[in-house]
C-alpha positions as CSV (number, residue, x, y, z in Angstrom):
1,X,0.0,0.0,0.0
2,X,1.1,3.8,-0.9
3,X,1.9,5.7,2.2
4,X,-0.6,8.7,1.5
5,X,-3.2,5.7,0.8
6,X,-2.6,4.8,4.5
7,X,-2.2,8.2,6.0
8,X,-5.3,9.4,4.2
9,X,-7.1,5.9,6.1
10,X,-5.6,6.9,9.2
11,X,-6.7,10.1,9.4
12,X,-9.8,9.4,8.1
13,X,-10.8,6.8,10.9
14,X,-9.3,8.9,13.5
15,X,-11.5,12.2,12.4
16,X,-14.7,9.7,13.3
17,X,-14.2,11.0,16.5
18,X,-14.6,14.7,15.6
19,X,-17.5,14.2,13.2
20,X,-19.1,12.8,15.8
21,X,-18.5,15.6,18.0
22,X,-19.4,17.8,15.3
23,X,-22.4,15.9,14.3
24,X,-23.8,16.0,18.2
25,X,-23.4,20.3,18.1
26,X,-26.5,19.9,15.6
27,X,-28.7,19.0,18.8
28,X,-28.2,22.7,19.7
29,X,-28.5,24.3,15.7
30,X,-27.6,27.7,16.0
31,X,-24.4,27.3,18.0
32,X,-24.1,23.7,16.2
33,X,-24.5,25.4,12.4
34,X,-21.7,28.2,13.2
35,X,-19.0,25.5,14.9
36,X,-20.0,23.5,11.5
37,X,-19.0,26.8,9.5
38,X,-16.1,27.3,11.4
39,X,-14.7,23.7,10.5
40,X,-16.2,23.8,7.2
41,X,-12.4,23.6,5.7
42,X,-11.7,20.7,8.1
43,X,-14.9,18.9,6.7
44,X,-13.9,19.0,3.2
45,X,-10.2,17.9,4.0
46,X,-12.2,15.1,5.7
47,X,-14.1,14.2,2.8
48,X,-10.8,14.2,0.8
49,X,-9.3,11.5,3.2
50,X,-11.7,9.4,2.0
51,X,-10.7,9.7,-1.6
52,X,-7.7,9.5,-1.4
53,X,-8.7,6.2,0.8
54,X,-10.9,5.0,-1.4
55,X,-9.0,5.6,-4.5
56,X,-11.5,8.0,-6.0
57,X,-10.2,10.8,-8.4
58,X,-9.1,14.3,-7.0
59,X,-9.7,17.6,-8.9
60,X,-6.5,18.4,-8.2
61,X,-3.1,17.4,-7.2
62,X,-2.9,15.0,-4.2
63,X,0.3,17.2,-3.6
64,X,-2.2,20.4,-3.6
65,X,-4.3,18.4,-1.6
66,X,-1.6,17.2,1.4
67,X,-0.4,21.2,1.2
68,X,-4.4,22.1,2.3
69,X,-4.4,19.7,4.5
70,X,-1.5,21.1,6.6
71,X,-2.4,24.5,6.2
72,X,-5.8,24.1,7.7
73,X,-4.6,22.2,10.2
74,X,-2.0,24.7,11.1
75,X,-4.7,27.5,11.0
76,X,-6.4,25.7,13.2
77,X,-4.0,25.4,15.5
78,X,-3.0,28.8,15.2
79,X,-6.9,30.1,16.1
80,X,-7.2,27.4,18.8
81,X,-4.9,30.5,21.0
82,X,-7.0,33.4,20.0
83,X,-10.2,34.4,21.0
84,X,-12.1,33.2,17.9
85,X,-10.4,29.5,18.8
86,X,-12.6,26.8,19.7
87,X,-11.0,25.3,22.8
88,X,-12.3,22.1,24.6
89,X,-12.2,20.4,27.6
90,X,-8.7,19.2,26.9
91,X,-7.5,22.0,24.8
92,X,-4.3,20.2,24.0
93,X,-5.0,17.1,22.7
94,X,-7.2,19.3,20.0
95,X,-3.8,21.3,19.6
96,X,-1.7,17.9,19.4
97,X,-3.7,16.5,17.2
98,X,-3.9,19.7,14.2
99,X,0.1,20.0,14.9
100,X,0.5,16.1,14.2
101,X,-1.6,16.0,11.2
102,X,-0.7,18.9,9.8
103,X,3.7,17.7,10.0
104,X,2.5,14.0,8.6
105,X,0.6,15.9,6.1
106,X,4.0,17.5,5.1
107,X,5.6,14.3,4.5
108,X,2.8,13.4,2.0
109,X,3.6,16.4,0.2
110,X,7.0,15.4,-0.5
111,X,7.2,13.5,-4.0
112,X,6.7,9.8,-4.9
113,X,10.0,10.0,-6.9
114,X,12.3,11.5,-4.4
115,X,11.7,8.0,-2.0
116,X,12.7,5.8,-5.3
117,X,15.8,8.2,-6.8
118,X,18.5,6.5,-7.5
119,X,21.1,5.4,-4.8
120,X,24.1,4.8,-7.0
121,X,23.6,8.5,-8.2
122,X,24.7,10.0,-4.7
123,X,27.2,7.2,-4.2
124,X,31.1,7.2,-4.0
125,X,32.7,6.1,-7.2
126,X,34.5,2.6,-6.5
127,X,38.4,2.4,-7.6
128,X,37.5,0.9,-10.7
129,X,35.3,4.2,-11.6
130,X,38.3,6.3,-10.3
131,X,40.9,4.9,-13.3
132,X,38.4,4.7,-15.7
């Protein structure tokens, strides 16, 4: 398996637990439509997980894809310590978590090809190379 393929399934499974917490602000609709609208972004990098998951075509890049992934996550992380953040109980396990997916996000963005390049390109030249 391709390592965004998993990534995407791991993140996927894991946001279950926020859509769920998401999905259970609806009870209350005004306050549960504008914390919806405030992780609108999140909800459609969600929906990308699965995709990629899945397989499914992109509209885009899955490099342009990993690159929004990270930055919402950072901005998240970055409006968790204002005013307009959404903290919860445990603040920093919401903070963990968009710092963690938004560095493994990162790594996705990094090329297939640069894993697969070449070794013997970068290598020494043997003795034999030397007289040649």
């Amino acid at each position: 398996m391709k390592l965004r393929k998993i990534v995407a399934g791991i993140f996927a499974f894991t946001g279950l637990w926020w859509v769920m917490g998401l999905i259970l602000t609806m009870l209350v609709p005004p306050i549960g439509i504008m914390v919806n609208l405030y992780f609108l972004p999140g909800w459609l990098i969600y929906a990308g997980w699965w995709r990629i998951l899945y397989a499914l075509p992109v509209k885009f890049s899955p490099r342009i894809f990993w690159l929004l992934s990270a930055l919402v996550h950072l901005a998240y992380f970055g409006l968790s310590y204002t005013d307009l953040g959404l903290t919860s109980l445990d603040a920093d396990l919401s903070r963990n978590w968009w710092l963690v997916i938004a560095g493994i996000s990162c790594i996705c963005i990094i090329p297939k090809n640069v894993a697969e390049q070449d070794a013997s390109s970068d290598a020494i030249p043997s003795v034999s190379e030397k007289l040649l």
